[in-house]
C-alpha positions as CSV (number, residue, x, y, z in Angstrom):
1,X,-143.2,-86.2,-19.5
2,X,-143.1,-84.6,-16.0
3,X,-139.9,-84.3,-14.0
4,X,-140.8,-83.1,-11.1
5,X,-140.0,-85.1,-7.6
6,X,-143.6,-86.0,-6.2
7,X,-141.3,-86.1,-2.8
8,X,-140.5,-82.5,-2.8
9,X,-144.0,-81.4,-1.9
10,X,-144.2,-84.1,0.8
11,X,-141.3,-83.0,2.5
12,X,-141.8,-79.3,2.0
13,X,-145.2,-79.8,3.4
14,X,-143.8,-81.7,6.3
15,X,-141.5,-78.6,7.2
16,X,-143.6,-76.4,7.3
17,X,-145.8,-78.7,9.8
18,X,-143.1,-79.2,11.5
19,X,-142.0,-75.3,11.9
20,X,-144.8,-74.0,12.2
21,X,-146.5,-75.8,15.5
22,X,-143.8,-75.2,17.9
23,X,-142.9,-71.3,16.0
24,X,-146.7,-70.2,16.7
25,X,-146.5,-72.1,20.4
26,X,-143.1,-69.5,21.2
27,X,-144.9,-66.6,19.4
28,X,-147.9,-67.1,21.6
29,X,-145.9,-66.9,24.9
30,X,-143.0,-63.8,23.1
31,X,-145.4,-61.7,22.5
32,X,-148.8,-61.9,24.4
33,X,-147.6,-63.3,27.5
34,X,-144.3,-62.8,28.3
35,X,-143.7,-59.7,30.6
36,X,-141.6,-56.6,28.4
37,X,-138.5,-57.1,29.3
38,X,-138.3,-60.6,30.7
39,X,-134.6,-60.6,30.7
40,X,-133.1,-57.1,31.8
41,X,-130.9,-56.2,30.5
42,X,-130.2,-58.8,27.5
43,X,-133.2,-57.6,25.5
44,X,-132.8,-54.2,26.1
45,X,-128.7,-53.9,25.2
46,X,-128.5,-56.7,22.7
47,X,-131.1,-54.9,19.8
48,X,-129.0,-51.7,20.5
49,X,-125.6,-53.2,20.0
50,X,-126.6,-55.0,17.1
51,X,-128.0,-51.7,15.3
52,X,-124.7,-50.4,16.4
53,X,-122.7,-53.2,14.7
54,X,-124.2,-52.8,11.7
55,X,-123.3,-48.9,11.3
56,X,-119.9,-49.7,12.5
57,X,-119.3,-52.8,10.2
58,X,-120.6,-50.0,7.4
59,X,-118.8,-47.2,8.0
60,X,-115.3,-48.8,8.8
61,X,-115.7,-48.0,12.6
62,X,-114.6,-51.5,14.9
63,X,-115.0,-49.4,17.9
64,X,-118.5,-50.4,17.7
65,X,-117.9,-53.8,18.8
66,X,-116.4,-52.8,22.4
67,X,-120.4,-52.4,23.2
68,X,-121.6,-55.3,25.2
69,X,-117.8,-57.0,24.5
70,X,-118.5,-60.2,26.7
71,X,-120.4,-62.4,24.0
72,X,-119.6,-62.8,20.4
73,X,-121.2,-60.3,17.6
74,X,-123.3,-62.5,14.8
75,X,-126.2,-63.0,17.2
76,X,-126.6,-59.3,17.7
77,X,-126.1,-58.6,14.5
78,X,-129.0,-61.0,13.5
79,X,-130.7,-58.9,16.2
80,X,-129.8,-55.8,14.0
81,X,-131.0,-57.1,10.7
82,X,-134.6,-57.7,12.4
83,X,-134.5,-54.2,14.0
84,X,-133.4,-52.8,11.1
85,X,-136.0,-54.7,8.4
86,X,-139.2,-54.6,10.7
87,X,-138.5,-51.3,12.7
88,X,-139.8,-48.9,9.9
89,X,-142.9,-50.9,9.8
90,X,-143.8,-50.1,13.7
91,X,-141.9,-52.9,15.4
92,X,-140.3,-52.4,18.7
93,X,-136.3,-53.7,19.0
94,X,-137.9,-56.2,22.0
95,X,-140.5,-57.5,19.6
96,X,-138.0,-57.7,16.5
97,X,-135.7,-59.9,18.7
98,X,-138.5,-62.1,19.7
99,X,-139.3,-63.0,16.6
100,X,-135.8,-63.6,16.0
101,X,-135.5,-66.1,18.3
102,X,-138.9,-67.6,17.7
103,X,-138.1,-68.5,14.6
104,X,-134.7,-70.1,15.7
105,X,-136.0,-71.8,18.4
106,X,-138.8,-73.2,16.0
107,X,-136.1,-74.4,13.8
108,X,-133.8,-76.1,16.3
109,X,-137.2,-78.2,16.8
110,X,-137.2,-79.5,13.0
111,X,-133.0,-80.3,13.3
112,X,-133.9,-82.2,16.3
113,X,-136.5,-83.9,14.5
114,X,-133.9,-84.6,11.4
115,X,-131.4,-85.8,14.2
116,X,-134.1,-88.3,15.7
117,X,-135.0,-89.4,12.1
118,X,-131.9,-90.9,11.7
119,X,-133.1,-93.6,13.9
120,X,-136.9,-93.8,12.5
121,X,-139.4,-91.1,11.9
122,X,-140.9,-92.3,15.3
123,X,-137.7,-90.9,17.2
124,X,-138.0,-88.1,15.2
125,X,-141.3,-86.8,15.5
126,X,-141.1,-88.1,19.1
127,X,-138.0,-85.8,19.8
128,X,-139.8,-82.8,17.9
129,X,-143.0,-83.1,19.4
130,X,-140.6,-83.0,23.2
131,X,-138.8,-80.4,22.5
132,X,-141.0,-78.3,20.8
133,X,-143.7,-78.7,23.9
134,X,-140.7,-78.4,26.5
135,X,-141.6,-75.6,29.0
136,X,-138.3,-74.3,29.0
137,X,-137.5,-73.9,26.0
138,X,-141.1,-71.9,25.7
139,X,-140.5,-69.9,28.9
140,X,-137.2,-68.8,27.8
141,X,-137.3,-68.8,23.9
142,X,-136.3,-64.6,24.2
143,X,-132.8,-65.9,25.4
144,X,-131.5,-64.8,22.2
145,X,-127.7,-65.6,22.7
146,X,-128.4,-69.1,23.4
147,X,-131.2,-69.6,21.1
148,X,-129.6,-68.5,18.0
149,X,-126.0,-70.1,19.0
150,X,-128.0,-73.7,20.0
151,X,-129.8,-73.6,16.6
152,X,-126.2,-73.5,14.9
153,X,-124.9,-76.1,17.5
154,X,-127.7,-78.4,16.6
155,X,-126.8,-77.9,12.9
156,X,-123.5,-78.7,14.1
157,X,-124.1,-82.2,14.9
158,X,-126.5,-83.2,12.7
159,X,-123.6,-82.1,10.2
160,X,-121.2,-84.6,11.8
161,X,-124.0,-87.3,12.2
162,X,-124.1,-87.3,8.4
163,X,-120.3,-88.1,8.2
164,X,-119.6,-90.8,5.1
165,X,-116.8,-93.2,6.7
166,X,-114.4,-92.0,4.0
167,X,-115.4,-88.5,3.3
168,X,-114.4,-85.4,5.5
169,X,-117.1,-83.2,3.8
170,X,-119.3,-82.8,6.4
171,X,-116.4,-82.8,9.1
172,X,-115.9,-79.2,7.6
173,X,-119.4,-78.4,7.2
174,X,-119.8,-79.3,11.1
175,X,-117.0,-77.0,11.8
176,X,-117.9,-74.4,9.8
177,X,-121.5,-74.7,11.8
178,X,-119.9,-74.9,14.9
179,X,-118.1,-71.9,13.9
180,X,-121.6,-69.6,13.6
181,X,-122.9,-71.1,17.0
182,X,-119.0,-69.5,18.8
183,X,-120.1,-66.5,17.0
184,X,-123.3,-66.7,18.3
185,X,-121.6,-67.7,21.7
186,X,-118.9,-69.0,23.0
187,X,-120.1,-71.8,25.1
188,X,-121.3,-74.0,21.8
189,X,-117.5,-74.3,21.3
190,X,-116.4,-76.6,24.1
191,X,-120.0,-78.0,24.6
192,X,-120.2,-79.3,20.8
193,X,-116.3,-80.3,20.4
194,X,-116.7,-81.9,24.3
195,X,-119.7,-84.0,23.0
196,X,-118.0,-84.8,19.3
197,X,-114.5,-86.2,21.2
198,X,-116.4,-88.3,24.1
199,X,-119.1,-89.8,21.1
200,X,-115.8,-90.7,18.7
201,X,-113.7,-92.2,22.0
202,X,-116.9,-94.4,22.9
203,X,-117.2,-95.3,19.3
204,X,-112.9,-96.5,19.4
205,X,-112.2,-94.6,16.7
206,X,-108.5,-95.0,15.9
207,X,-106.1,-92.4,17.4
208,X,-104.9,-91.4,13.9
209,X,-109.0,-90.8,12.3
210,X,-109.6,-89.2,15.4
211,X,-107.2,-86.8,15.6
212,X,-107.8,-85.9,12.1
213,X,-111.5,-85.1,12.5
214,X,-111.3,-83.2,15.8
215,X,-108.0,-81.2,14.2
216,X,-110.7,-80.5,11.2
217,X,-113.6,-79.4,12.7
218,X,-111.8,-77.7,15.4
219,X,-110.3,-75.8,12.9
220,X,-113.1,-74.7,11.0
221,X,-114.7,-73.3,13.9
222,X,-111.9,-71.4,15.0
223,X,-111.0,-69.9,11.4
224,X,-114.7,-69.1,11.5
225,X,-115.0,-67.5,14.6
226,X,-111.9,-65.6,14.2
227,X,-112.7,-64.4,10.7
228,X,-116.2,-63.2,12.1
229,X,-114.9,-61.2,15.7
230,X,-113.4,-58.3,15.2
231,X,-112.2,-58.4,18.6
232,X,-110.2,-61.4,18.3
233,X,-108.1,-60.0,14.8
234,X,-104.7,-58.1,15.7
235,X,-105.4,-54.5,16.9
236,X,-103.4,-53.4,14.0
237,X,-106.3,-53.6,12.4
238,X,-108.8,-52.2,14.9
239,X,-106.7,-49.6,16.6
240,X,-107.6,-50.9,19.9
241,X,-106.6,-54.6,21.9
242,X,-110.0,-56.3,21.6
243,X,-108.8,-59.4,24.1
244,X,-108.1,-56.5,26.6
245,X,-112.0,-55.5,25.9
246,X,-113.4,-58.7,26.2
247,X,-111.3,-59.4,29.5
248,X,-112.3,-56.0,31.3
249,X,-116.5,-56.9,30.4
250,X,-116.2,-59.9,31.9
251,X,-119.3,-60.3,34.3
252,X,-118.2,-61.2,37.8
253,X,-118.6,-59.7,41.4
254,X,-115.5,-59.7,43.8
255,X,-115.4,-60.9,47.3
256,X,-113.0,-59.0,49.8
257,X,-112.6,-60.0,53.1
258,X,-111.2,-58.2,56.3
259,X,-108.0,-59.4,55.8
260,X,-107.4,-58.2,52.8
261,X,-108.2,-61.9,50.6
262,X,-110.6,-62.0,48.0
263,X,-111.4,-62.5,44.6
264,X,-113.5,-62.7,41.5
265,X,-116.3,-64.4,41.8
266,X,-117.8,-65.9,38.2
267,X,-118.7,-69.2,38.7
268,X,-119.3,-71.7,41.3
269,X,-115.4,-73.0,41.2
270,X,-114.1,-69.3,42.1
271,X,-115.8,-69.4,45.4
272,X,-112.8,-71.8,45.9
273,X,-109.9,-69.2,45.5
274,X,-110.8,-67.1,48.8
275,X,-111.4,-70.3,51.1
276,X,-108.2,-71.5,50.3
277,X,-106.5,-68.0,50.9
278,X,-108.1,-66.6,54.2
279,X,-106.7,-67.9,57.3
280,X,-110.1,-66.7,58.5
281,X,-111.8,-69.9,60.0
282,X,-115.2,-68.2,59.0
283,X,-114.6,-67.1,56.3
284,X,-113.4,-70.0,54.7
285,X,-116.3,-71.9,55.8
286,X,-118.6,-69.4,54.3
287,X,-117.0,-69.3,50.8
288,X,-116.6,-73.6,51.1
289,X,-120.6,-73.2,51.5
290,X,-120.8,-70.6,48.6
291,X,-119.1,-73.8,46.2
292,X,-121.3,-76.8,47.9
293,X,-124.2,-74.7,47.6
294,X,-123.2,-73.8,43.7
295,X,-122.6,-77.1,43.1
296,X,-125.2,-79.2,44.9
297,X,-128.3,-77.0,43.9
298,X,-127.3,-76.6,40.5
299,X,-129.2,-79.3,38.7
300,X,-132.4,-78.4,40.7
301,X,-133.7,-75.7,39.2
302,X,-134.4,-78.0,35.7
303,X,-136.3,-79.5,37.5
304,X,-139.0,-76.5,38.2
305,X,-138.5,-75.9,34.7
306,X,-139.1,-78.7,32.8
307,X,-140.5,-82.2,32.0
308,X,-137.7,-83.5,30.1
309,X,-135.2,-84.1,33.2
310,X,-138.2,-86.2,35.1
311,X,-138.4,-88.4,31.9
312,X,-134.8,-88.8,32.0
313,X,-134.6,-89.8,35.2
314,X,-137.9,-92.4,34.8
315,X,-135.8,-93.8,31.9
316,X,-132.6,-94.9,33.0
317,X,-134.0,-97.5,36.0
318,X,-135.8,-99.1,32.9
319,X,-132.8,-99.0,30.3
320,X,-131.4,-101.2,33.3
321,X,-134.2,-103.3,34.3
322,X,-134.5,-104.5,30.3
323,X,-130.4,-104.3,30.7
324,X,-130.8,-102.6,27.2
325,X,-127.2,-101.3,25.9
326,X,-126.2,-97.9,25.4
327,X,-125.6,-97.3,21.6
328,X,-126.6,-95.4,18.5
329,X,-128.2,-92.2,18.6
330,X,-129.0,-93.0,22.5
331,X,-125.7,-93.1,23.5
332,X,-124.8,-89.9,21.1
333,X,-127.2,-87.8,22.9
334,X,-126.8,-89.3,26.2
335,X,-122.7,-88.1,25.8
336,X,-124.2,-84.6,24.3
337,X,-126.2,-84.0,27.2
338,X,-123.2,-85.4,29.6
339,X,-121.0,-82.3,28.0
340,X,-123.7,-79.6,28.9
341,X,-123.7,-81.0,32.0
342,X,-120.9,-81.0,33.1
343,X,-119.8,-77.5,31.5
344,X,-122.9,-75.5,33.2
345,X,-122.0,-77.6,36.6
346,X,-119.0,-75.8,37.1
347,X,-116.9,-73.5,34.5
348,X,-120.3,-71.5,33.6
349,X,-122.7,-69.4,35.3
350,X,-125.6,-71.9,35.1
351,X,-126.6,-71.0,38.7
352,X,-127.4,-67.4,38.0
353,X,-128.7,-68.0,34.7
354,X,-130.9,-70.5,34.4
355,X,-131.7,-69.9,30.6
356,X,-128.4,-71.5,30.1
357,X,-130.2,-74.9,30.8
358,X,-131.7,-74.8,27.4
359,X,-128.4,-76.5,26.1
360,X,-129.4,-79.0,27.7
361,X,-132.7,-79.8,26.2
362,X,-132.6,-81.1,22.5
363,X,-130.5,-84.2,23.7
364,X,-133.0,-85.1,26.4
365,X,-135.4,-84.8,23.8
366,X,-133.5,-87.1,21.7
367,X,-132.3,-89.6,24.6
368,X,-136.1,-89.7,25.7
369,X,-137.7,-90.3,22.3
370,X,-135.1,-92.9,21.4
371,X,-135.6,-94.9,24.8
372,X,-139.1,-94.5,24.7
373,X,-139.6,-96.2,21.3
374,X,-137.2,-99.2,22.5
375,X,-139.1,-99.7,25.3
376,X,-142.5,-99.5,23.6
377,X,-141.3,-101.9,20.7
378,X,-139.6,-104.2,23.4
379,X,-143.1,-104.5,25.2
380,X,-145.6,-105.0,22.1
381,X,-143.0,-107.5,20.4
């Protein structure tokens, strides 16, 4: 008598499908088409600093981890692990991290298409088959700080998609995810936990559940991400003041004026500091034009980029025409989306950077594929 599961082949075989395309489809573009380096200097510092980790974290030495400060370590230190395993067999550190992010990329696609599942294997595949053929995502797939942390993120909420109504299991294992993708960087923290309290506030959860599960996967992730910084644990143990480390890396230009106003600019918000100090008329309508014109052009670049945001926009005039209602995994990845949104408007550099955009991509994919298949089965019934 055979035990075996005839399912486990089926599904195994349907992973591999499902990695494989959009993995090959990044490798293409990573390493015969993409210009070496694309980004200067991310893929340049980040395979040095994550050999440098490693001989640090094995020798005792934390003073490693005051190279490239400004984003957490477990990225880079992924970065490392590929230098270190495929160097000696005549890979370059730029080609190593490609492939690195490759295969992360590749297997956001398959969580995206687990995510989509939930509704049928239509949305699924539908999703997968979007975001693995999304332009973005292609052109900028050697982001490795983003890719790696947006793989974990995605985890993250298919984690806490999979929530039983009386079990906090997979609360922790959310947090616990949501932990790696801080570690990876720090913007999956208020992105993911900003998308989890809108989704559980639509869904009326009662104050005393909700404050329970936020308080738990909060926690995780900070426990997590503490545990796996060495910058962030008590210089007692370092022998230096990591927060003072990560403060004075912080990326940022400053603005000075004649009279003697100014100030650090990061974002589009902090153009808003020296308009409201100068007494200079023109000044002050200089740096007001510096924040429209940060905030105004910001979403437009997507645009350029990517398909996804045209479909999005072709979608919602039809959601309203069949006055179809905003639920389910629709309105999950619709308040997903919002979050990234609203974080790269203003508190991130999104303007400079435009790989940071890719956050915004897997919920577009799913918001898309989900509408789609309403409309389609609304129109053939």
């Amino acid at each position: 008598m055979s035990f075996r599961n005839p399912r486990i082949p089926t599904r195994f075989s349907l992973f591999v499908l499902l990695f494989t395309f959009p993995f090959l489809i990044r490798c293409l573009w990573a390493f015969v088409y993409c210009p070496v380096p694309y980004l200067y200097p991310d893929e340049l510092l980040y395979p040095f600093a994550g050999k440098l980790y490693l001989q640090g974290l094995a020798s005792g030495d934390f003073s490693v981890f005051k190279v490239s400060p400004a984003h957490p370590p477990l990225s880079k230190l992924i970065t490392g692990i590929f230098v270190s395993l495929l160097g000696p067999l005549g890979t370059s550190d730029i080609m190593a991290l490609r492939l690195q992010t490759s295969l992360f990329s590749a297997l956001t696609c398959v969580v995206i298409f687990s995510i989509g599942s939930r509704m049928d294997k239509r949305v699924g595949l539908l999703s997968w088959a979007l975001l693995s053929l999304d332009p973005l995502s292609i052109r900028y797939v050697v982001a490795s700080l983003d890719v790696t942390s947006l793989f974990f993120a995605s985890l993250s909420i298919w984690a806490f998609l999979r929530t039983r109504k009386n079990s906090n299991r997979n609360y922790l294992f959310s947090g616990l995810f949501l932990g790696l993708a801080s570690l990876s960087k720090y913007l999956a923290f208020p992105i993911v936990l900003g998308a989890f309290t809108l989704v559980m506030i639509g869904e009326r959860v009662r104050s005393r559940t909700f404050f329970s599960r936020i308080s738990l996967v909060a926690a995780a992730a900070i426990v997590l991400l503490v545990l796996g910084n060495p910058l962030l644990w008590p210089p007692q143990l370092i022998g230096f003041s990591g927060y003072r480390v990560i403060l004075g890396d912080t990326a940022g230009y400053s603005v000075v004026n004649p009279s003697g106003t100014g100030g650090l600019v990061l974002t589009a918000l902090d153009w808003l500091e020296p308009a409201l100090k100068t007494w200079n008329t023109r000044y002050s309508i200089f740096y007001l034009s510096m924040f429209a014109q940060g905030t105004l052009v910001y979403p437009l670049p997507i645009f350029q980029s990517s398909y996804l945001p045209w479909i999005f926009l072709a979608l919602l005039p039809l959601l309203a025409w069949r006055k179809y209602e905003l639920g389910g995994l629709r309105f999950i990845s619709l308040l997903w989306f919002s979050t990234g949104f609203l974080m790269l408007w203003f508190p991130v550099k999104s303007q400079v950077e435009i790989y940071y955009l890719l956050w915004l991509q897997p919920p577009l994919a799913i918001f898309s594929a989900t509408s789609m298949a309403d409309l389609t089965v609304r129109k053939s019934g």
